[in-house]
C-alpha positions as CSV (number, residue, x, y, z in Angstrom):
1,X,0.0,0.0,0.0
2,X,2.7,2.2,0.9
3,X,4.3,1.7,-2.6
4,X,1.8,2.2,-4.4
5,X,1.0,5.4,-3.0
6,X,4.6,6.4,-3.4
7,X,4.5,5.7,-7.1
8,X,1.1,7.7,-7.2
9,X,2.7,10.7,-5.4
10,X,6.2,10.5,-7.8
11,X,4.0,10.4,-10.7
12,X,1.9,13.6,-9.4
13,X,5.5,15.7,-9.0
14,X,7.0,14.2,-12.5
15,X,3.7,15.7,-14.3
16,X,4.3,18.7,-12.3
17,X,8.3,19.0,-13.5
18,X,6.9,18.3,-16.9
19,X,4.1,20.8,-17.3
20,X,6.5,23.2,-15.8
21,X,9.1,22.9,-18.1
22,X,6.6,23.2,-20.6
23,X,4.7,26.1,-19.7
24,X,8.2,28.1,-18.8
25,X,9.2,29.1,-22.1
26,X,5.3,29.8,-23.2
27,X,5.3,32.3,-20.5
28,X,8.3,34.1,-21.6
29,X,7.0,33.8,-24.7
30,X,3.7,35.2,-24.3
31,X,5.2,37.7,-22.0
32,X,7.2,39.1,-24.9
33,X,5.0,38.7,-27.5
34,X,2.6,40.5,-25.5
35,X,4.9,43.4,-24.9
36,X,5.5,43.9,-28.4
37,X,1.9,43.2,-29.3
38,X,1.4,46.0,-26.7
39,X,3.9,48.7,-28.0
40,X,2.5,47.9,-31.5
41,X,-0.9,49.2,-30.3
42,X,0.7,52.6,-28.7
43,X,-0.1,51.5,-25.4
44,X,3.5,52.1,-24.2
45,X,3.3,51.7,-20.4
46,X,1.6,48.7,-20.8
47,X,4.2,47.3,-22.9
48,X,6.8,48.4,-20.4
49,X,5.2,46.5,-17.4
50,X,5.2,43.1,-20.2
51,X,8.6,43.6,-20.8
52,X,9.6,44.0,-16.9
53,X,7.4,41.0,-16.4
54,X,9.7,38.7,-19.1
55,X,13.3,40.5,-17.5
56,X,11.5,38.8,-14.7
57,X,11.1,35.6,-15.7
58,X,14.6,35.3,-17.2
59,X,18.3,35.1,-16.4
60,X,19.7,38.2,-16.6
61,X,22.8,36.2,-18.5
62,X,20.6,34.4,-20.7
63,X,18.9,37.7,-21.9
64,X,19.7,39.2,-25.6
65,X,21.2,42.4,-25.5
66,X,18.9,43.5,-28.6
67,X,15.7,42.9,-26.5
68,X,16.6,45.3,-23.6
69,X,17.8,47.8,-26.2
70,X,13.7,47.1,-27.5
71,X,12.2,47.3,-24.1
72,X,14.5,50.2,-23.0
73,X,13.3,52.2,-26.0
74,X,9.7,51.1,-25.2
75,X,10.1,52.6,-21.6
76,X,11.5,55.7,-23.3
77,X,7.9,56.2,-25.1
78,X,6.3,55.5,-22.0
79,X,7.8,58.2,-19.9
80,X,9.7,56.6,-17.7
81,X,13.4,56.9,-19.0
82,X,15.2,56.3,-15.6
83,X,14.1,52.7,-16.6
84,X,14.6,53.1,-20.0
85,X,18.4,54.4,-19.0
86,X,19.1,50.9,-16.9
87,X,17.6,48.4,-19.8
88,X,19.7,50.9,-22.2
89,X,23.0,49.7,-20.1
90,X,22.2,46.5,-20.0
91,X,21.9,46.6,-23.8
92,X,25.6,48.3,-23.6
93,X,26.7,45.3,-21.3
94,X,26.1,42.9,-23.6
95,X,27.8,44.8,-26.9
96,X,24.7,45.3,-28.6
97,X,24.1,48.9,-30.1
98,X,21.9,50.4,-32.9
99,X,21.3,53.7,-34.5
100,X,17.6,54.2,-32.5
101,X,18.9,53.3,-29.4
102,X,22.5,55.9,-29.4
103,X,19.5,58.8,-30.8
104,X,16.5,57.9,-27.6
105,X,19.9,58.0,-25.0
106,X,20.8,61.4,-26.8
107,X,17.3,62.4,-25.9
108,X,17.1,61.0,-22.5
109,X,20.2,62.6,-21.7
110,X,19.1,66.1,-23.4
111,X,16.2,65.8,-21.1
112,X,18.2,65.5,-17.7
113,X,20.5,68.3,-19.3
114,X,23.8,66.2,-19.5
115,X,24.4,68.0,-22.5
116,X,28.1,65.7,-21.9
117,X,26.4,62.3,-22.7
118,X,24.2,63.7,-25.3
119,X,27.1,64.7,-27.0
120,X,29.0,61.5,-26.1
121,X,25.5,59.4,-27.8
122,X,25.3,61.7,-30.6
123,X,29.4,61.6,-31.5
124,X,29.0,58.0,-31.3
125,X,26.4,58.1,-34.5
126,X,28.9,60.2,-36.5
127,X,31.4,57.3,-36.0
128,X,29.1,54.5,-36.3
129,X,26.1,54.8,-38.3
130,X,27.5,57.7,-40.8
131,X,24.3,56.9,-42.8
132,X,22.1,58.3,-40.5
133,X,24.0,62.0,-39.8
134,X,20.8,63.9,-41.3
135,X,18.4,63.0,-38.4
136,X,20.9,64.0,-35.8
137,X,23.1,66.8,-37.1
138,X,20.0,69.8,-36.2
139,X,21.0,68.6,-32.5
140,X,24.6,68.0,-32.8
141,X,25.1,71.8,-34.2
142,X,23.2,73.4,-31.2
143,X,25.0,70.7,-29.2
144,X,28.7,72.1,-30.3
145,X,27.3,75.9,-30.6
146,X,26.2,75.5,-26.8
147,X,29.3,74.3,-25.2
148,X,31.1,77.0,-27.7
149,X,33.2,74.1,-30.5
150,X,32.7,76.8,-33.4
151,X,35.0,74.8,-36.1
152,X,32.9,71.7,-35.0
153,X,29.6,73.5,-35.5
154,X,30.5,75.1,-38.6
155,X,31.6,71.6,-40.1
156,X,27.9,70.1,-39.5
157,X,26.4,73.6,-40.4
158,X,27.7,72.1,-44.0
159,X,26.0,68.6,-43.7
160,X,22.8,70.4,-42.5
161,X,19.8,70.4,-45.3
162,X,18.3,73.7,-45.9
163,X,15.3,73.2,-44.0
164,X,17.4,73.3,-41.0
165,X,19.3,76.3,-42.1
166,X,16.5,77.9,-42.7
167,X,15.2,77.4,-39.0
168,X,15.5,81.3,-36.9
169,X,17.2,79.4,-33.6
170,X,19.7,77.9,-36.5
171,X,20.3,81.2,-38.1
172,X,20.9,83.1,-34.9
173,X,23.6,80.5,-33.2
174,X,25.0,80.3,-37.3
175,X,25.2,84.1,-37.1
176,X,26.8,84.3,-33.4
177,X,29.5,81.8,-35.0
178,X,30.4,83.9,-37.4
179,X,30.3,87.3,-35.9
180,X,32.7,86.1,-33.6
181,X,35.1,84.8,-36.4
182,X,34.6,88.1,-38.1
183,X,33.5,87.1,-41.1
184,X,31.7,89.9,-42.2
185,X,30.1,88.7,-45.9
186,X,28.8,85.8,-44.3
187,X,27.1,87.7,-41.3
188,X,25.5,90.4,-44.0
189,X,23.5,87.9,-45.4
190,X,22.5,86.1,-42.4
191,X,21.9,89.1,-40.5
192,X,19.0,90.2,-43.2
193,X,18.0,85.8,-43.1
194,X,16.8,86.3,-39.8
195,X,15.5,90.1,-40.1
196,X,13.1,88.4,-43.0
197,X,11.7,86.0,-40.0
198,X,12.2,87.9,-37.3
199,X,12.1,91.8,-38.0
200,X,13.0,92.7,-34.4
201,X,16.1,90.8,-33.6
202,X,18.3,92.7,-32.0
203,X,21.6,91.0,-32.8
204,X,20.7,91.6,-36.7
205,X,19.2,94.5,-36.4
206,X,22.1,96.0,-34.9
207,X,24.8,94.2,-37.2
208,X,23.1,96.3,-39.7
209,X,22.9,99.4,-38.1
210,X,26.4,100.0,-37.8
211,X,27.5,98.1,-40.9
212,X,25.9,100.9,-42.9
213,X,26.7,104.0,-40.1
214,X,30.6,103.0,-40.9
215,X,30.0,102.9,-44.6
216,X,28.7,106.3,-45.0
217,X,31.1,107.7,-42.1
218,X,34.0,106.0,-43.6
219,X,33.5,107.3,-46.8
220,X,32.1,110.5,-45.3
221,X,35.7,111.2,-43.6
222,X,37.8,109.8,-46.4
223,X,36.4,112.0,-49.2
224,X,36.3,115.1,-47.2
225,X,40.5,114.4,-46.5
226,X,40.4,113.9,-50.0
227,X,39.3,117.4,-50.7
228,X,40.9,119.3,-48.1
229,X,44.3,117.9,-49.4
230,X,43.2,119.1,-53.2
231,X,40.6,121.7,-53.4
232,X,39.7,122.1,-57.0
233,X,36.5,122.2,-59.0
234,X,37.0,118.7,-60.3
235,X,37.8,117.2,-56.4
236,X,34.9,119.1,-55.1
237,X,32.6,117.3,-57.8
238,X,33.4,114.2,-56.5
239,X,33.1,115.2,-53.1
240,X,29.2,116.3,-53.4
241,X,29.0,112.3,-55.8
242,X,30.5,110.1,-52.6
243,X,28.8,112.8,-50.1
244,X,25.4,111.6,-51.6
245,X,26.4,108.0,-51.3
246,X,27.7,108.1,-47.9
247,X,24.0,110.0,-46.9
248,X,22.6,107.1,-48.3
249,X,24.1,104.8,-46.2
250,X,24.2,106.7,-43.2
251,X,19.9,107.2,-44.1
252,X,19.9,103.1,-44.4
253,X,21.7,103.2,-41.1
254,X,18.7,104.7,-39.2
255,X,15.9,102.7,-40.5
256,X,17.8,99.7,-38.3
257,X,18.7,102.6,-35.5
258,X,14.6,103.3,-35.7
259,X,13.6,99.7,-34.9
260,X,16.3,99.8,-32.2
261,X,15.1,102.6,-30.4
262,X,11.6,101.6,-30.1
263,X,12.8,98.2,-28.4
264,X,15.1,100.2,-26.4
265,X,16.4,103.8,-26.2
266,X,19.9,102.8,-25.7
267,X,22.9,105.2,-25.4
268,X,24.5,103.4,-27.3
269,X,22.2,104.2,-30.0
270,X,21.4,107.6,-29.5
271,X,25.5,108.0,-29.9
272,X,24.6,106.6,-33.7
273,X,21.4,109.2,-34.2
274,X,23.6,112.2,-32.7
275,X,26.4,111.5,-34.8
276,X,24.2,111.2,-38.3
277,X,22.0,114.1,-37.5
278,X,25.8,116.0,-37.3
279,X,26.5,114.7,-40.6
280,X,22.9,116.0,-42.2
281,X,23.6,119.6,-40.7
282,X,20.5,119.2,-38.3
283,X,21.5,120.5,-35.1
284,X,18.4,120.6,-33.1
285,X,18.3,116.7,-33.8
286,X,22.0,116.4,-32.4
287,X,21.8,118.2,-29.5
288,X,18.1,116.3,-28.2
289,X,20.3,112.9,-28.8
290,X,23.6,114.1,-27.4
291,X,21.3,114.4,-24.1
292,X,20.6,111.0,-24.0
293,X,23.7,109.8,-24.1
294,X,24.4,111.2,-20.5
């Protein structure tokens, strides 16, 4: 009786070891599938908790690298990147790496502000996945222009496609770039880029201001010593010719100087107005200006 029962009770746990190495890798199974079934859907959070639920169920050593990097990117859509940062190391631990997942850990670490490790992620698609450089340079050049690598920010400003060029926040930091190289030609027509979308940027606006306030004073002063050092008929002809262009320039000068002052009544700018006005004879003009500039 007592053997028998034995072999009833053995039986009972072999069916037992059996249906549960059955069911194991149907659970995993279904716990994966349904996470990806899940994320297909849009509903990413519910996806995340499948995926937790098959990490679960799992050996961490025995887990693919490529479905963290899945599941880490699904917890990215979800919100939750603190999550999506630890399944994203994993992925790293185990040497697997694709475009997708170096551009979500550029994100997640653009939104905690470690502009570092941004630019670490981003610099590792320029070396490894060259192919895809248009859907990360946009970033990459406000990346360099923040953390002040001019020569690196102009060499993507190249690669850029003219949509991006043509954004205002790329056209200012382009502008910046350049201004501070000096290169003037390049600044003149960027300068009137971002007046065209943005007719009150002071940066341009100013650029302007003085680029044609030292054309007409340049040539204002050097045509005058011109004259004074040969004072005939034929000198003096000329004068009144380059006199008429300098006005014109000095006149272009204060249409920028107008839009300045109505953002801000500046010394700096009523310098500018004072110094014009001088050059148009119009001393009631000079004076009110020169006031302001106390």
């Amino acid at each position: 009786m007592e053997a028998m029962e034995f072999k009833r009770i053995l039986g009972i746990v072999v069916v037992a070891v059996l249906l549960a190495s059955c069911s194991g890798p149907k659970v995993l199974t279904s716990s994966k599938t349904n996470a990806e079934t899940l994320s297909a859907s849009g509903n990413f959070v519910g996806a995340t908790e499948a995926w937790t639920q098959f990490f679960e169920q799992i050996p961490i050593e025995e887990t693919a690298g490529a479905d963290f990097a899945t599941a880490a990117k699904t917890a990215f859509k979800s919100g939750n990147i603190d999550l999506a940062s630890s399944w994203f190391d994993q992925a790293r631990y185990k040497n697997y790496s694709d475009f997708e997942m170096y551009q979500t850990l550029a994100e997640i670490q653009h939104q905690k502000k470690n502009i570092s490790k941004e630019l670490t992620a981003l610099e590792y698609i320029v070396d490894n996945y060259p192919d895809q450089l248009n859907q990360i340079d946009k970033r990459l050049f406000d990346v360099y222009y923040e953390i002040g690598l001019k020569e690196q920010a102009l060499a993507v400003w190249e690669r850029l496609n003219e949509k991006s060029k043509g954004e205002l926040s790329t056209l200012e930091s382009y502008f910046l770039i350049q201004k501070s190289l000096k290169d003037t030609t390049v600044c003149d027509a960027v300068a009137l880029s971002i007046l065209e979308k943005n007719p009150q940027n002071i940066e341009a606006l100013e650029w302007m201001a003085k680029k044609y306030y030292w054309m007409g004073e340049n040539r204002y002063q050097s045509e005058l010593e011109k004259y004074n050092k040969n004072k005939t008929t034929k000198q003096y002809k000329i004068l009144l010719k380059e006199l008429d262009i300098a006005t014109a320039d000095l006149k272009k000068s204060m249409t920028y100087l107008d839009k300045l002052w109505k953002i801000e009544k500046k010394k700096e700018y009523a310098s500018y107005f004072a110094s014009i006005y001088g050059r148009f004879g119009d001393e009631k003009k000079t004076n009110y200006y020169k006031k302001l500039m106390k």
